[in-house]
C-alpha positions, -999 to 999 in steps of 0.1 A, spaced: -481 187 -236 -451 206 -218 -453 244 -209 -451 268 -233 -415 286 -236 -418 322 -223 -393 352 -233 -370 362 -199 -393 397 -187 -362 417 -190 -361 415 -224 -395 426 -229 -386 455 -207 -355 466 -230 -353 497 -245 -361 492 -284 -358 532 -288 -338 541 -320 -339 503 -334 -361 496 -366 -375 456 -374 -395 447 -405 -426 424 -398 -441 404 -431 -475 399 -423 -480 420 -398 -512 425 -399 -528 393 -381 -519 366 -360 -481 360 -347 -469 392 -368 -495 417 -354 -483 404 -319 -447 406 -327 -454 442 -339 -475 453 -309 -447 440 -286 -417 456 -307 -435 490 -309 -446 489 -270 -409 490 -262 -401 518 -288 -391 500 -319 -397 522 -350 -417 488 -368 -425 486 -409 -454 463 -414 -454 448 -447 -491 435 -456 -512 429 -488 -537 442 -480 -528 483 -473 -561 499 -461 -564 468 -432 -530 475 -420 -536 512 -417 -568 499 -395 -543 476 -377 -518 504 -366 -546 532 -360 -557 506 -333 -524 502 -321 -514 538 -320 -543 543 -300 -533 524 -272 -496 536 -278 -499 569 -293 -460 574 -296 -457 546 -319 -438 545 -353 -455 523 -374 -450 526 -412 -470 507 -435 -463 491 -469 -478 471 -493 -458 434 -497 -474 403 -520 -453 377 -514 -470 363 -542 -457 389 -568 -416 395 -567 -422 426 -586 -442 439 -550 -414 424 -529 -387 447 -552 -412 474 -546 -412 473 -510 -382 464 -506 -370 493 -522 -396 516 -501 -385 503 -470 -342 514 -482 -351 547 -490 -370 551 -460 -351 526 -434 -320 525 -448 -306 513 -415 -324 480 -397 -319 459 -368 -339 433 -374 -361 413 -405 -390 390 -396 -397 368 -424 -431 357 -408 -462 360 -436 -469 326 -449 -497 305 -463 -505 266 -454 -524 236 -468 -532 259 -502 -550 245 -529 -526 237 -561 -519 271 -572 -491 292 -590 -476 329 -578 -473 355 -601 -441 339 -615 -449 308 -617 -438 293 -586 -462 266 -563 -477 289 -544 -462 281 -509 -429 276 -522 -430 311 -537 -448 325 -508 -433 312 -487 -396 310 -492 -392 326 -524 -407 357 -518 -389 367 -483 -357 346 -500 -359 377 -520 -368 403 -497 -338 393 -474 -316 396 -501 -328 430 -512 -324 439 -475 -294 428 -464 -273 462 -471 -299 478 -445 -294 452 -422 -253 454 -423 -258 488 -421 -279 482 -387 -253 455 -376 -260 442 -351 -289 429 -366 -310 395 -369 -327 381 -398 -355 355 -383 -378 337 -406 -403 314 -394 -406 280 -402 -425 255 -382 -425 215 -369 -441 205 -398 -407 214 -414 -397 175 -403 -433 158 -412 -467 173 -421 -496 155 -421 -474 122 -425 -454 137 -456 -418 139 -448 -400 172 -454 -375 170 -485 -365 197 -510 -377 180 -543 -349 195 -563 -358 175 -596 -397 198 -597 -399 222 -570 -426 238 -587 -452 208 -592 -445 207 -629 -448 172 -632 -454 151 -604 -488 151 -583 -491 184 -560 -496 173 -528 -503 202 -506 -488 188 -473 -459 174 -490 -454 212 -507 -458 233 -470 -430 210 -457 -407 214 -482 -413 250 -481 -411 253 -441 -378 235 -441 -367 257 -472 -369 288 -447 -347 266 -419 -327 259 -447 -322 293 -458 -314 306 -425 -287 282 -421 -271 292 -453 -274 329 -451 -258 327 -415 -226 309 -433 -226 335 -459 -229 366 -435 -207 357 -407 -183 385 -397 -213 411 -409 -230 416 -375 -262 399 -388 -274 365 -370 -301 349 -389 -319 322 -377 -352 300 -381 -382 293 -355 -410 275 -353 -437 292 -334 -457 265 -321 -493 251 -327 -508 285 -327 -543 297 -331 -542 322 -362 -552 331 -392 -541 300 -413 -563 275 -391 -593 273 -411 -619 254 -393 -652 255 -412 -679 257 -382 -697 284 -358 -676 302 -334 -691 298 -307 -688 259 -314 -655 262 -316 -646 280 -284 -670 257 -268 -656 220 -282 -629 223 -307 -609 252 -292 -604 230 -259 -599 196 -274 -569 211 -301 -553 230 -264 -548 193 -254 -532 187 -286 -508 220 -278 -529 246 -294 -510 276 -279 -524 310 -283 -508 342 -305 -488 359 -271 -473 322 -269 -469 315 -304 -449 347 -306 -424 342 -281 -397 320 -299 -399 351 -325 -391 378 -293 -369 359 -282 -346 352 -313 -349 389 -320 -340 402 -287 -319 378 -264 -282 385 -266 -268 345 -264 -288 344 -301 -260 361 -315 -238 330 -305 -259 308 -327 -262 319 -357 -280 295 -384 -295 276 -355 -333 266 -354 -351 277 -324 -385 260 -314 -417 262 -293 -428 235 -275 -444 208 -307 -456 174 -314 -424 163 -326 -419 123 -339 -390 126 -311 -405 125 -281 -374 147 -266 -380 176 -289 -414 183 -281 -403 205 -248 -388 228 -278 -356 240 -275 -336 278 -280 -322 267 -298 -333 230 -307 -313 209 -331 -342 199 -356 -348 161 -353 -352 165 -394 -318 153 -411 -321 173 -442 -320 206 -419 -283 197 -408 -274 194 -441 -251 224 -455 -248 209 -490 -285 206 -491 -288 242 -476 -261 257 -503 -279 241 -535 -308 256 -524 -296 288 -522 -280 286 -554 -313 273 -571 -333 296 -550 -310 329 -564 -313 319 -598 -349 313 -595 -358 346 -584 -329 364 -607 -312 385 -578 -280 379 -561 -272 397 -530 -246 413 -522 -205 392 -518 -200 380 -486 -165 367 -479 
């Protein structure tokens, strides 16, 4: 596999003093990295978690090794819109001003399931909820202008597990044809490329830039691998790194970098990637940004109906964009 893709060091020496980002999921994997990063260069950085009393764990550990840090935590189910209106509304009358949204939580591979509201769950989870989220946001983040909205997708967005990534307008939700849970994380990864695209068209002229990324093969959270430990640092670990198994600091760097180089701001909509085991051989060096080797994701009609669907579906428009 080719090298992983590494943020420019000046940029993770930048001055982040003053600026505030929201982190879904910040509390493990890619997200807690992102945060750690953001707040070592001064960011003020909201952590938006389910699970309240770990987060507070998460940022006492991190305040202890940076004792300045601002670290605010809030509770955020993506599962339940009624939390994302919640925090949401937390983080505007706090943070009414932000320069940055990472739409990062996500779940993979679930059983068949339904959120709150009815949704699959890693549609809802995963694109509903920060569809949402972004929406409720976006005043804050024209009020930060400039600002970037970055939600990651990932490679599987073109096929997972051999299941090609479409948006199954006719039953989104698994009402009536067979749930396949492969099939339902690729639709839902390319929904937040998707959605990125679209909200860029609809916010140009705002100062926000919003993009998509894939991460990477990364070793986190949502790798559930059902032996010892020590078994797998000793055999499995090694033989998934030839596979590209990149590690969290790795995984996190197409995130940093979307959210901090300057040239992003001249590509807004794009889709920026870590290196991946792509079907095209050429995109697997990754690319920032990378023109996804999936169709669909160049598709602007495609993109539009989904937003249209999406807002209806979660019954909140945001605010008129020219």
């Amino acid at each position: 596999m080719p090298i992983p893709l590494m943020v420019r060091p000046e940029l993770l020496a930048a001055d982040l003093h003053g600026k505030t980002y929201v982190i879904t999921g910040a509390n493990s994997g890619i997200g807690l990295v992102t945060a750690q990063q953001l707040a070592r260069q001064g960011a003020t950085v909201v952590m938006g978690v389910r699970r309240v009393q770990e987060g507070q764990r998460v940022a006492a550990d991190m305040m202890r090794e940076l004792p300045a840090a601002q670290l605010f935590v809030y509770r955020l189910d993506l599962d339940d819109l009624a939390s994302v209106r919640s925090f949401a509304q937390e983080v505007i009358q706090h943070h009414p001003s932000l320069q940055g949204l990472v739409n990062n939580a996500g779940v993979m591979n679930t059983p068949f399931g339904r959120t709150r509201d009815g949704f699959e769950t890693q549609f809802g989870v995963n694109h509903l909820g920060h569809f949402l989220l972004t929406n409720l946001l976006l005043d804050s983040l024209i009020a930060g202008a400039p600002s970037r909205v970055v939600n990651l997708s990932s490679y599987f967005h073109e096929f997972s597990m051999g299941r090609k990534g479409e948006i199954h307008f006719d039953d989104l939700n698994y009402h009536r044809r067979p749930f396949d849970s492969w099939e339902a994380y690729a639709q839902s990864k390319l929904a937040n490329l998707l959605h990125a695209r679209e909200l860029a068209r609809r916010v140009a002229g705002t100062g926000v830039t919003a993009v998509s990324v894939n991460p990477g093969f990364v070793r986190t959270n949502l790798m559930s691998i059902p032996v010892p430990m020590w078994l797998q640092r000793l055999l499995i670990i090694p033989v998934l790194r030839l596979a590209g198994l990149i590690e969290p600091w790795e995984g996190t760097q197409t995130s940093l970098h979307a959210l901090l180089a300057p040239e992003v701001e001249q590509h807004s909509g794009a889709y920026y990637s870590q290196i991946a085991r792509y079907r095209d051989k050429a995109a697997r060096q990754g690319g920032w940004p990378l023109a996804s080797p999936n169709p669909v994701a160049h598709d602007d009609i495609v993109a539009e109906r989904l937003w249209t669907v999406s807002e209806a579906l979660v019954a909140a428009k945001p605010p008129a964009q020219s």
